[in-house]
C-alpha positions in Angstrom: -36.8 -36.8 -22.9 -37.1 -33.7 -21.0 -37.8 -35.3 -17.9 -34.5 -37.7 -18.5 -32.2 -34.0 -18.1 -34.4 -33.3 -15.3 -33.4 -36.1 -13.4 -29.6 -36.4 -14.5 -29.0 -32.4 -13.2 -30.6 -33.3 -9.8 -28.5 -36.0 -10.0 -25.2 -34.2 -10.9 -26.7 -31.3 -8.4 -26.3 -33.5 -5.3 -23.3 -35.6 -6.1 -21.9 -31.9 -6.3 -23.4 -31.1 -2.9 -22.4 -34.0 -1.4 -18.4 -33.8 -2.4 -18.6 -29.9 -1.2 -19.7 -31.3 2.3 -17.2 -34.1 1.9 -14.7 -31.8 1.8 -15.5 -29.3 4.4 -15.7 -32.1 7.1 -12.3 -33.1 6.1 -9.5 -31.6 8.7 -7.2 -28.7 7.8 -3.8 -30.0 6.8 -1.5 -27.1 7.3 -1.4 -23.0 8.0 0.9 -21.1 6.0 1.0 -17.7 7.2 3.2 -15.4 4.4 3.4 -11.7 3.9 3.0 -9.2 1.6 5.2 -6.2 2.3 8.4 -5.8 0.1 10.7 -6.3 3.4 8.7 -9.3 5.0 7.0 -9.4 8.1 9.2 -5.8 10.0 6.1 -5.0 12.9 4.2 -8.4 13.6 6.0 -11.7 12.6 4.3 -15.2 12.7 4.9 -15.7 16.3 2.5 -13.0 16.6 -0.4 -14.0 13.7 -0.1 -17.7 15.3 -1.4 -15.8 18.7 -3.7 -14.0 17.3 -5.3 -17.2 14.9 -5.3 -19.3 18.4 -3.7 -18.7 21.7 -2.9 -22.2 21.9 -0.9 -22.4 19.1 -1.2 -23.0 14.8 -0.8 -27.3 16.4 -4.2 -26.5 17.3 -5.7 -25.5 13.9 -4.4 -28.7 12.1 -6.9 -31.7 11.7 -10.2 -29.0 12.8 -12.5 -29.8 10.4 -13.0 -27.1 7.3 -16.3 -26.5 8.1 -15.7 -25.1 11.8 -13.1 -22.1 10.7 -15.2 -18.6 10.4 -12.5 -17.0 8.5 -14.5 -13.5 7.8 -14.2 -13.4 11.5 -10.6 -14.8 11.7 -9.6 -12.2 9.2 -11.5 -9.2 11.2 -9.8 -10.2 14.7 -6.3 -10.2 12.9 -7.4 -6.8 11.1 -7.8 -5.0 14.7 -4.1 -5.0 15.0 -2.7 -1.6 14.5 0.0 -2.7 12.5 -2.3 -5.1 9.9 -3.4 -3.4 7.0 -5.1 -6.0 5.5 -5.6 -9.9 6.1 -7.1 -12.8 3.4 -7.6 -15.8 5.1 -8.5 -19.1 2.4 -8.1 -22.7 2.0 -6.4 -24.2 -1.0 -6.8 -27.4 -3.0 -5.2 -29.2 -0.3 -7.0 -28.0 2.7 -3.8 -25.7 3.6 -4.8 -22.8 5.5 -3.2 -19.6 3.7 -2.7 -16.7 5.6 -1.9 -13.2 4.0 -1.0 -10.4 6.0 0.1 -6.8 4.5 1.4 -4.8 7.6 0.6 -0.8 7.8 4.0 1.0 6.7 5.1 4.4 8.6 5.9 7.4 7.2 6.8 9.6 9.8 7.3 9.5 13.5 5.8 12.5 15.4 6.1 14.5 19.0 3.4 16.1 20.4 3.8 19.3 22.6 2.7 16.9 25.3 6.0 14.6 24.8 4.0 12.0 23.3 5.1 9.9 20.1 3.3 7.9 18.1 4.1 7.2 13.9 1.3 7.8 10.7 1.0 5.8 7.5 0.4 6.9 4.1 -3.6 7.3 5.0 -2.7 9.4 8.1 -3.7 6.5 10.6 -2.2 6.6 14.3 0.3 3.7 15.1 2.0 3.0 18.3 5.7 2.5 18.7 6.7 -1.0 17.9 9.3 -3.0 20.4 9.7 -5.5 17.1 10.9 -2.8 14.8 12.2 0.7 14.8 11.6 2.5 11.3 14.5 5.3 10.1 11.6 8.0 9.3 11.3 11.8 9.2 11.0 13.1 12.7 8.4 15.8 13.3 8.3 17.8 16.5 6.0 20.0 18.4 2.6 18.6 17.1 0.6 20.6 19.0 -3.2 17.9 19.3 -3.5 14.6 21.2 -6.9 14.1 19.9 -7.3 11.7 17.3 -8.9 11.4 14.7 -7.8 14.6 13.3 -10.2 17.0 12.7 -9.9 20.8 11.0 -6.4 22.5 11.2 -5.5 19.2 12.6 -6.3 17.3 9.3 -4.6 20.0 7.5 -1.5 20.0 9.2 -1.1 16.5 9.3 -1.6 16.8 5.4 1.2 18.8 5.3 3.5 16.7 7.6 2.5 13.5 5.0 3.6 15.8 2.3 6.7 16.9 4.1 7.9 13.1 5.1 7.2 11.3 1.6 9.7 13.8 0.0 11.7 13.6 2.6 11.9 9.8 2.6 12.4 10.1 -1.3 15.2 12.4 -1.5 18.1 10.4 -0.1 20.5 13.7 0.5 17.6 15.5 2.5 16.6 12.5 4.4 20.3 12.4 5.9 20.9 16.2 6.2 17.4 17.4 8.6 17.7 16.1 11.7 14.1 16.8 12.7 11.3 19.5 11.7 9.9 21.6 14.3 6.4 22.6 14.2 6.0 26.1 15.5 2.9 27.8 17.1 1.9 29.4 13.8 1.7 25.9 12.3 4.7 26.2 10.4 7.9 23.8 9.4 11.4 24.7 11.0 14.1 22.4 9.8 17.2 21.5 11.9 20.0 20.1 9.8 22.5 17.4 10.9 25.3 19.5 9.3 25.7 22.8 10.0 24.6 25.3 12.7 21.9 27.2 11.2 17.6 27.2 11.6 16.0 26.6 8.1 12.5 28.4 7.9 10.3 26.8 6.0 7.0 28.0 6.3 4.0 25.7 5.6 3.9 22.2 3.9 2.9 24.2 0.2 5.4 24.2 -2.7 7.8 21.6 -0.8 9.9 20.3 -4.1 10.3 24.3 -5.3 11.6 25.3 -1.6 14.3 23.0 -1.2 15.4 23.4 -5.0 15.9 27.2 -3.3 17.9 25.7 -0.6 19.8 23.3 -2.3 21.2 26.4 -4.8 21.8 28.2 -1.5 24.4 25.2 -0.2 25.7 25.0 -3.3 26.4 28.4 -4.3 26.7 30.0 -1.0 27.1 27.7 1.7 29.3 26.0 -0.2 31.6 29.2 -0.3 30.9 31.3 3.1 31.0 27.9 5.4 27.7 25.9 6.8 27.7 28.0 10.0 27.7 30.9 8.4 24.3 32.1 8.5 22.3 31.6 11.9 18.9 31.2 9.7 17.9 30.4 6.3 14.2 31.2 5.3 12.9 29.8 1.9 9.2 30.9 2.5 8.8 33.1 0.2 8.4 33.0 -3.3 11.0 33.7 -5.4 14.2 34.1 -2.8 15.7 33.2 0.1 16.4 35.6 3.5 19.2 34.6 5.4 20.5 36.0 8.6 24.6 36.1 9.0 26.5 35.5 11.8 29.7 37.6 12.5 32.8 37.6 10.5 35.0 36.0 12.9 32.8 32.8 13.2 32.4 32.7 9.0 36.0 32.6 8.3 36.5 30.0 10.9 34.2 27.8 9.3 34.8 28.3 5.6 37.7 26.5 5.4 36.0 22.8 6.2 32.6 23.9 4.1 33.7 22.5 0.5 35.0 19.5 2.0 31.6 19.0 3.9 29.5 19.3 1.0 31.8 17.1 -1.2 31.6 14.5 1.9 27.5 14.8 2.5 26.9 13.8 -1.7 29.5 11.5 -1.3 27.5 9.6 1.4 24.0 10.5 -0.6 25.9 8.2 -3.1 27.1 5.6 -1.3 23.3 5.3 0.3 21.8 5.1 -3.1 24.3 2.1 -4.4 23.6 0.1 -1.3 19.8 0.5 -1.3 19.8 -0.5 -5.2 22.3 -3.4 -4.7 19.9 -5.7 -4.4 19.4 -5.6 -7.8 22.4 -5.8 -9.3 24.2 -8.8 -10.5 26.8 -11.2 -9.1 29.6 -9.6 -11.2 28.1 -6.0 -10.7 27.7 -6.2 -6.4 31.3 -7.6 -6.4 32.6 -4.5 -8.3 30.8 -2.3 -6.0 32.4 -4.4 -2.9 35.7 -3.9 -4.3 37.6 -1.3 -1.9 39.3 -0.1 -4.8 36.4 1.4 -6.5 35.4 2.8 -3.2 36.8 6.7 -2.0 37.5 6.6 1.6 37.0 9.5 3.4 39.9 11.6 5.5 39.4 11.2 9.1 39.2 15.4 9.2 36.0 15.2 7.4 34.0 12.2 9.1 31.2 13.4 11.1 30.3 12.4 14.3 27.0 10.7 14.6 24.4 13.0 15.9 23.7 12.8 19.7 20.6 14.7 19.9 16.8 13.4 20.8 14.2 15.0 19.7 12.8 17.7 21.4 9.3 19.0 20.9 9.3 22.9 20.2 13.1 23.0 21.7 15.3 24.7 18.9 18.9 23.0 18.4 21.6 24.8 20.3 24.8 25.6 18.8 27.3 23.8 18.0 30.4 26.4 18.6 31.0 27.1 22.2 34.0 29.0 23.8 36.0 31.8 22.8 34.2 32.9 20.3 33.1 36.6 20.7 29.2 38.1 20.9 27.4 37.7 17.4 26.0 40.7 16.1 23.3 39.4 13.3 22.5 41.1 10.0 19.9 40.2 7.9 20.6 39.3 4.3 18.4 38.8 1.6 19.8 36.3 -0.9 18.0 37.1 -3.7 17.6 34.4 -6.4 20.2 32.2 -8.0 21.4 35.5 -10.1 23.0 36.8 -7.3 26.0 35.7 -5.3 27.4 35.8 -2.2 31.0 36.9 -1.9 
């Protein structure tokens, strides 16, 4: 009896054995090549994986025989890419050939002291520019190594700079109001803002979500009433206050006037940015309500804001924006202590 199970399990054993090579002698039917990444394929496309799978073309692939792909190795050669994060190569029921690529995603585009540019990903690797695909990231200035990997104060910094860029790209009103942040020989973040003539000290990339809580008090209870090009510096370094420098008089009251009206326009477009990056999930009924130009506030043609001119410039501060007739300044430092006090 014993002998009888024997026989039928070697027998089952090789008719198993036998379909398994049956079917990797059998061609490859299809490739299928999709991608993971919320927004599709942005940095590499399938014009690009076909070249990379063959030269000759995905035609090329169909009807080879299972048995010849080495996809641990296809899946390597596609992984080299600077722009592939990962790659699973399998075949399916049907002998379909399913390719799935997640691209690296930037976080940050940088300038070296050198003029060099290059972008970083959440895990701080490199990546080239891409001709396919330009990313709207946090621009960083001044970063003062070309060696990679990062090593030491290098590491550090570019720590900081992730830090820096991921709240950045996750506060919708910052990420439209600084321009780019300078990294200055002591290692430390200077922020330009697209509105408004004035230097924003940072300091270093510690206590980023508690510094601009200090600054965005400071716009709103300051700027807010004293004009955005009042003050030719606004440092938020230190704990507990912020130490501004003011310009002269003269320039202050010119500017007042329009500094309300730019705040009120600069949250109006924070909103407007928010409702079109979440429309895609609304509903039918709900995106047609927000299409509708009469739920919509138009904005005077006085308060639209010309779109910024300005490259980056490693280590270069912005120059002003006021030229002309106005007189010499004569700076006085002001300490704006916390949100108790006021300026008048």
């Amino acid at each position: 009896m014993l002998t009888g199970w024997i026989i039928l399990g070697v027998a089952l054993l090789t008719l198993l054995i036998a379909a398994m090579n049956t079917k990797t002698t059998k061609p490859c039917t299809d490739v299928v090549i999709s991608f993971k990444n919320k927004d599709g394929a942005l940095y590499t496309g399938k014009a690009a994986i076909s070249m990379m799978l063959d030269q000759r073309g995905l035609s090329v692939l169909k009807g080879k025989a299972v048995k010849n792909f080495d996809l641990k190795a296809m899946e390597e050669k596609l992984e080299k890419d600077p722009w592939i994060k990962n790659a699973e190569l399998f075949f399916d029921n049907k002998r379909v050939l399913r390719v799935n690529i997640e691209e690296n995603e930037p976080i940050a585009r940088i300038f070296t002291l050198r003029g060099n540019t290059f972008y970083v990903d959440s895990n701080l690797q490199r990546l080239p520019l891409n001709e396919r695909h330009t990313p709207r990231l946090p621009v960083f200035t001044g970063f003062p190594s070309e060696r990679y990997p990062w090593k030491g104060k290098d590491s550090v910094l570019m720590s900081e700079v992730k830090q820096m860029a991921l709240f950045l790209d996750n506060d919708p009103f910052w990420m439209a109001q600084i321009d780019q942040c300078d990294i200055n020989a002591q290692r430390n973040f200077e922020l330009l803002p697209k509105m408004g003539d004035h230097l924003i000290i940072f300091g270093d990339g510690k206590n980023i979500p508690e510094r601009f809580r200090k600054l965005n008090i400071f716009y709103q209870q300051v700027l807010a009433k004293t004009g955005f090009n009042a003050y030719k510096d606004i440092n938020v370094q230190f704990e507990g206050q912020v130490v501004a420098t003011k310009r002269n008089n003269r320039y202050v009251k010119s500017d007042t006037a329009l500094a309300r009206l730019w705040m009120k326009q600069w949250l109006l477009m924070t909103q407007q940015q928010v409702l079109v990056t979440t429309s895609t999930t609304l509903n039918p009924q709900q995106k047609q309500d927000l299409d509708n130009p009469a739920s919509k506030r138009s904005v005077p043609d006085s308060m639209k804001t010309k779109p910024s001119t300005k490259n980056p410039v490693p280590g270069k501060p912005k120059e002003s924006g006021t030229k002309g007739a106005l007189p010499a300044e004569k700076t006085k430092p002001k300490a704006v202590m916390p949100q108790a006090e006021k300026e008048s």
